[in-house]
C-alpha positions as CSV (number, residue, x, y, z in Angstrom):
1,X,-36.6,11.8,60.4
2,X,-38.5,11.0,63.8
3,X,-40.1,14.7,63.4
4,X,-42.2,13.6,60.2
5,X,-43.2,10.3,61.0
6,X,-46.6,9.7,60.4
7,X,-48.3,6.4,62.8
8,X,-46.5,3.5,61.5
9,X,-47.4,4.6,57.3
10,X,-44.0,5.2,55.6
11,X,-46.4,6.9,52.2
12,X,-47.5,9.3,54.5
13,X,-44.1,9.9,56.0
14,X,-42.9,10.7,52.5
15,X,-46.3,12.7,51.3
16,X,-45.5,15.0,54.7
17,X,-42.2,15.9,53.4
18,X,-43.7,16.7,50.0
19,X,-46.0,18.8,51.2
20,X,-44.0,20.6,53.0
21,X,-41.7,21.6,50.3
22,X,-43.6,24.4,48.3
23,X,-41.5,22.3,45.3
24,X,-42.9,22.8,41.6
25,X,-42.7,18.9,42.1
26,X,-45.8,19.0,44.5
27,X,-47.9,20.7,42.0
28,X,-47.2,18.3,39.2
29,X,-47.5,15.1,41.2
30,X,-50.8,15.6,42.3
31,X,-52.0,15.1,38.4
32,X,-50.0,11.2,38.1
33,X,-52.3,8.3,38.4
34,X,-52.0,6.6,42.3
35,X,-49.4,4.5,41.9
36,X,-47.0,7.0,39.8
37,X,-48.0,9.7,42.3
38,X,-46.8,7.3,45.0
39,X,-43.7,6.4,43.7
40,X,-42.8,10.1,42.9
41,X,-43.7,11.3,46.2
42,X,-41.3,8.5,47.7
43,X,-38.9,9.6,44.8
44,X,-39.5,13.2,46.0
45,X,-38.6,12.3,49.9
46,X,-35.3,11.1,49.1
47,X,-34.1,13.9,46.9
48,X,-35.2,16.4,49.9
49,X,-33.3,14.3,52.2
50,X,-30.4,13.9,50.6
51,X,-30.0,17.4,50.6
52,X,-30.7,18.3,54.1
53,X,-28.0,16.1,55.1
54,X,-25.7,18.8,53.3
55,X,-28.0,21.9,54.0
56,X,-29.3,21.4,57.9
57,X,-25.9,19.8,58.4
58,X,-23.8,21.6,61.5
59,X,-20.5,21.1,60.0
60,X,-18.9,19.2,56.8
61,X,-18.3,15.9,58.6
62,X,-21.1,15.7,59.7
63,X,-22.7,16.1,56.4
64,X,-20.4,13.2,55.0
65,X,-21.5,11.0,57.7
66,X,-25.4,11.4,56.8
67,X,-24.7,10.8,53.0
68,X,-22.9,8.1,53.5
69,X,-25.5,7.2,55.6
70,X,-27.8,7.6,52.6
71,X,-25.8,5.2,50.6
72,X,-26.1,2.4,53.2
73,X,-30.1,3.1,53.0
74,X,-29.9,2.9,49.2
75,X,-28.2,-0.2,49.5
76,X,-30.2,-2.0,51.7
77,X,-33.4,-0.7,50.5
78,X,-32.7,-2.1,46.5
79,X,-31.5,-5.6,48.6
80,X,-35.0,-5.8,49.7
81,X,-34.3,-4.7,53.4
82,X,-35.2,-1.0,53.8
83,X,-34.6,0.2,57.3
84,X,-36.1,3.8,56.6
85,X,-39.5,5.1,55.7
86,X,-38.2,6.5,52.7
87,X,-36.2,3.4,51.8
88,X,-39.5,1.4,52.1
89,X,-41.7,3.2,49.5
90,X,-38.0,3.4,47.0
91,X,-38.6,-0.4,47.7
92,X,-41.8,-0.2,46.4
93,X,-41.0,1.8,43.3
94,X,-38.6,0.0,42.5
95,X,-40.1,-3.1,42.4
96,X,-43.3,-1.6,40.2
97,X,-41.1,0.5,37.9
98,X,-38.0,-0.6,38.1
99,X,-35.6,2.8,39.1
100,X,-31.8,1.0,39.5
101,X,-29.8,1.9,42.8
102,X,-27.1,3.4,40.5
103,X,-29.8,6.5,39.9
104,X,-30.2,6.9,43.1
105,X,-26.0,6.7,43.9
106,X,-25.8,9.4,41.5
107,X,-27.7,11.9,43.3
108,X,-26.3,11.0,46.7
109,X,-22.7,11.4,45.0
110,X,-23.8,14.7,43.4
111,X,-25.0,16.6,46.6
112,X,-21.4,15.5,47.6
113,X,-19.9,17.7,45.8
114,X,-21.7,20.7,47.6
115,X,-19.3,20.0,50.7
116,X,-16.3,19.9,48.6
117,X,-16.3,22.1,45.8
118,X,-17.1,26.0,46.0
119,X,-16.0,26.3,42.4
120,X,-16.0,24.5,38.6
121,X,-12.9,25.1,36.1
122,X,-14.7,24.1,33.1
123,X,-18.6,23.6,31.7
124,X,-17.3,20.0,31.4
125,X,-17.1,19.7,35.1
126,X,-20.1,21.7,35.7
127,X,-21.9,19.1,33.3
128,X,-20.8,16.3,35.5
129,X,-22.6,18.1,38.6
130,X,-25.0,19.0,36.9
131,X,-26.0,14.9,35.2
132,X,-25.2,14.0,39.0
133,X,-27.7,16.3,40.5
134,X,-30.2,16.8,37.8
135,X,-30.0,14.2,35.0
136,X,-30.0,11.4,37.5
137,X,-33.3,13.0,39.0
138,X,-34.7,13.0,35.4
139,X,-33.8,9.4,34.6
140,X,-35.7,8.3,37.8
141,X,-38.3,10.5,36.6
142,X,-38.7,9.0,32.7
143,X,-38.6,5.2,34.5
144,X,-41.8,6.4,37.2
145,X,-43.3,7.8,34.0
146,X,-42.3,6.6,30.8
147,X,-44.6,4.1,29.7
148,X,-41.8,1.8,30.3
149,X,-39.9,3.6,27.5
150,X,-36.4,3.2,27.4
151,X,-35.3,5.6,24.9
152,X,-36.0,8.2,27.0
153,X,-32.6,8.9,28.3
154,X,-31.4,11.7,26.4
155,X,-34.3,13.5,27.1
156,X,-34.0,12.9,30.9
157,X,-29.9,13.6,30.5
158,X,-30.6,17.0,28.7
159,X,-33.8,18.2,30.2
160,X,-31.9,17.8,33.7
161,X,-29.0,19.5,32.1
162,X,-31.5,22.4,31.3
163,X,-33.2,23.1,34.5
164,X,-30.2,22.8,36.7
165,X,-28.4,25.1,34.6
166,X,-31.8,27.9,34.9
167,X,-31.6,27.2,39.1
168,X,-27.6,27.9,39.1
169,X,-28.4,31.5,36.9
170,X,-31.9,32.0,38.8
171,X,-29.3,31.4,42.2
172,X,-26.2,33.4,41.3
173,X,-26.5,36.0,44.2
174,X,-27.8,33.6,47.0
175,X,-25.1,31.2,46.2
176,X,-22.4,34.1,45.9
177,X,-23.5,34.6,49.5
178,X,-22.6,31.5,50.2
179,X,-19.0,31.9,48.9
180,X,-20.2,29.7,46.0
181,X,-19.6,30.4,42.7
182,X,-21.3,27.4,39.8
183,X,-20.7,29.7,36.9
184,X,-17.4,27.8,35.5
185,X,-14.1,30.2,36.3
186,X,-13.5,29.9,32.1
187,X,-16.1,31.6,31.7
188,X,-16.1,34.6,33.9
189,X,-12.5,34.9,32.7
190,X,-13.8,35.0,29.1
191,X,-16.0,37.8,30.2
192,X,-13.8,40.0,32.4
193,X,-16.0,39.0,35.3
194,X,-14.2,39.1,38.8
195,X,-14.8,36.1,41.5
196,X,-15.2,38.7,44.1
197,X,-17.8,40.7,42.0
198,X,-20.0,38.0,41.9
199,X,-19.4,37.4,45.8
200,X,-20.2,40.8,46.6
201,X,-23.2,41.1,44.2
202,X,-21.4,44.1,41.9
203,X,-23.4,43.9,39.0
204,X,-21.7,45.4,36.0
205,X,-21.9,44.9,31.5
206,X,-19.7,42.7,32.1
207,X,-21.6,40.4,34.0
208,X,-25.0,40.9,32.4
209,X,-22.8,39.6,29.3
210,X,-21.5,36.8,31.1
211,X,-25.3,35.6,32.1
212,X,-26.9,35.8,28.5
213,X,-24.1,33.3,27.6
214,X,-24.9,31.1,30.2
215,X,-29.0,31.6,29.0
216,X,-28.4,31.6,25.3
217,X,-26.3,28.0,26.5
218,X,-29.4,27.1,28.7
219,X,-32.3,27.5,26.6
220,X,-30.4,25.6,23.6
221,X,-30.3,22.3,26.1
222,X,-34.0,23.1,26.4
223,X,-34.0,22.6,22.3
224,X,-32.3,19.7,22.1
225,X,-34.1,17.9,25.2
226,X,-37.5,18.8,23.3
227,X,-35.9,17.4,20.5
228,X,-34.4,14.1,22.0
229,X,-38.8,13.1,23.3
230,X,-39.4,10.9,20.3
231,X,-42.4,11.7,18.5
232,X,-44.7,9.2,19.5
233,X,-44.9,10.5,23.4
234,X,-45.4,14.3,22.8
235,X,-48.2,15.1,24.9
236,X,-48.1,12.1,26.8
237,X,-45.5,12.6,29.2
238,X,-47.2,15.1,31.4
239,X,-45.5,15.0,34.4
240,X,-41.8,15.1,32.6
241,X,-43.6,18.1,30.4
242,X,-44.8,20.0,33.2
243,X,-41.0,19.8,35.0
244,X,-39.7,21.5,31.8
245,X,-41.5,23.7,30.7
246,X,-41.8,25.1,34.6
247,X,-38.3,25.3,34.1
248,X,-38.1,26.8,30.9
249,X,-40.9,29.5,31.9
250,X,-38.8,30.2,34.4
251,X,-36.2,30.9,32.6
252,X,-37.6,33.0,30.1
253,X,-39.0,35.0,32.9
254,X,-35.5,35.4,33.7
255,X,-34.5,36.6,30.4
256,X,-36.9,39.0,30.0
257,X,-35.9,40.5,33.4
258,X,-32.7,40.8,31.8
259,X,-31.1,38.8,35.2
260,X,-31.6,40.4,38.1
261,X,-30.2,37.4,39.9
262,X,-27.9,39.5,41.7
263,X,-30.4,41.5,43.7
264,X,-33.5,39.2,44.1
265,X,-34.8,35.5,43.5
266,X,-37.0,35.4,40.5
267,X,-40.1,32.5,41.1
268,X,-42.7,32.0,39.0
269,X,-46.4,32.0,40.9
270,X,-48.2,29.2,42.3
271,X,-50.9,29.9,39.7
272,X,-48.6,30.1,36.8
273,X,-46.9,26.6,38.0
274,X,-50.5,25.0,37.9
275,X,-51.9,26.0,34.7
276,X,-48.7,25.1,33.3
277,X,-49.5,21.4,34.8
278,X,-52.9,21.7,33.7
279,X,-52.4,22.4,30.6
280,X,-50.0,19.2,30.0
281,X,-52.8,17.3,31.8
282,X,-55.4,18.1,29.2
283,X,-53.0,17.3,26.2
284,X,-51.9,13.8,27.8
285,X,-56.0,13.5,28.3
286,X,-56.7,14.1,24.6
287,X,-53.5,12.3,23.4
């Protein structure tokens, strides 16, 4: 942490690790009013540190050590003794919007499952992951942003259930690198598609079969997340908006590639990601 640290200011600590991140998150938090755009970037800092401690870790244990290190900060932070810059401004947002510790738990708990698990039996264990490492995130994000709403959680549950799912097709070949496989085994069983094809990037019918079920699967929790916003806040969510549709653009980009996930990462520009946020800007001005 000491190589961020900003003077004694733990907002700027946290705005130096955003803007560091190239994240689609940094372009959509610079259009949240002050005190939203605070909170988020605190929100923001956590997430990216959470999974450092797994990525930039040396070995496993020492990964498990800095989680649970993240726990302990979690915990003392929401008892209203944060030791950490990060922990500070979580403080903060916590007490001006309210995010509960469990959220937070969540996402700690998810990126554990990076150090123990190369592989997921079932969609229904690939949902937990992905609620752990995604919908979590989206149901801190609804609390920063939601107008105090709290019948926003099945859109937060299923638009984080959406975008993770379009990072884990858009990652395929990096992560097969990686000896990691998050497609579930049922599937590539279903499809004739070997574990060690994927590994060794082997694209085949097969496969490109295999990933329009995981996209046809994808874009339908796209549906039924822009189905679960009631009414009343279409338009007036723009921060949540621009996160999903990002996402969804992204995906369709992917689709209309027809996957190439094996060979190369497919990104959407930085110019793209703006107007996207500019556009939900506009329509949250008008609403």
């Amino acid at each position: 942490m000491n190589s961020l640290a900003v003077g004694n200011d733990p907002f700027a600590y946290c705005r130096a690790v955003l803007e560091r991140s190239g994240s689609s998150f940094h372009t959509a938090i610079k259009f949240l009013p002050a005190a939203q755009r605070r909170a988020m970037t605190a929100f923001y800092a956590f997430c990216r540190a959470v999974d450092d401690a797994v990525d930039d870790a040396p070995d496993r244990e020492t990964a498990r050590r800095e989680l649970a290190r993240w726990h302990r900060r979690v915990e003392q932070a929401f008892a209203g003794a944060p030791t950490d810059p990060i922990g500070i401004e979580l403080f903060r947002a916590h007490e001006h919007f309210g995010i509960r510790r469990e959220q937070l738990d969540l996402i700690v708990e998810g990126c554990s499952y990076d150090l123990e698990l190369t592989r997921y039996a079932t969609f229904a264990d690939l949902y937990e992951y992905c609620y752990r490492v995604a919908s979590a995130v989206g149901l801190v994000v609804v609390a920063l942003t939601g107008r105090g709403r709290t019948d926003l959680e099945n859109y937060a549950e299923f638009t984080g259930i959406a975008v993770q799912l379009t990072n884990i097709i858009r990652d395929i070949g990096e992560d097969g690198r990686n000896g990691r496989i998050y497609l579930p085994v049922e599937d590539l069983r279903a499809f004739g598609v070997a574990e060690a094809d994927i590994l060794a990037r082997r694209d085949s019918e097969n496969f490109r079969r295999l990933v329009e079920f995981e996209a046809a699967r994808t874009r339908e929790f796209y549906r039924i997340a822009e189905a679960a916003l009631p009414r009343d806040l279409r338009g007036r969510l723009p921060f949540a908006e621009t996160v999903r549709e990002t996402y969804l653009t992204l995906q369709n980009e992917l689709d209309r590639a027809r996957y190439p996930v094996l060979e190369r990462k497919v990104k959407l520009s930085k110019a793209r990601k703006v107007a996207i946020a500019a556009k939900h800007l506009a329509f949250s001005a008008i609403g």
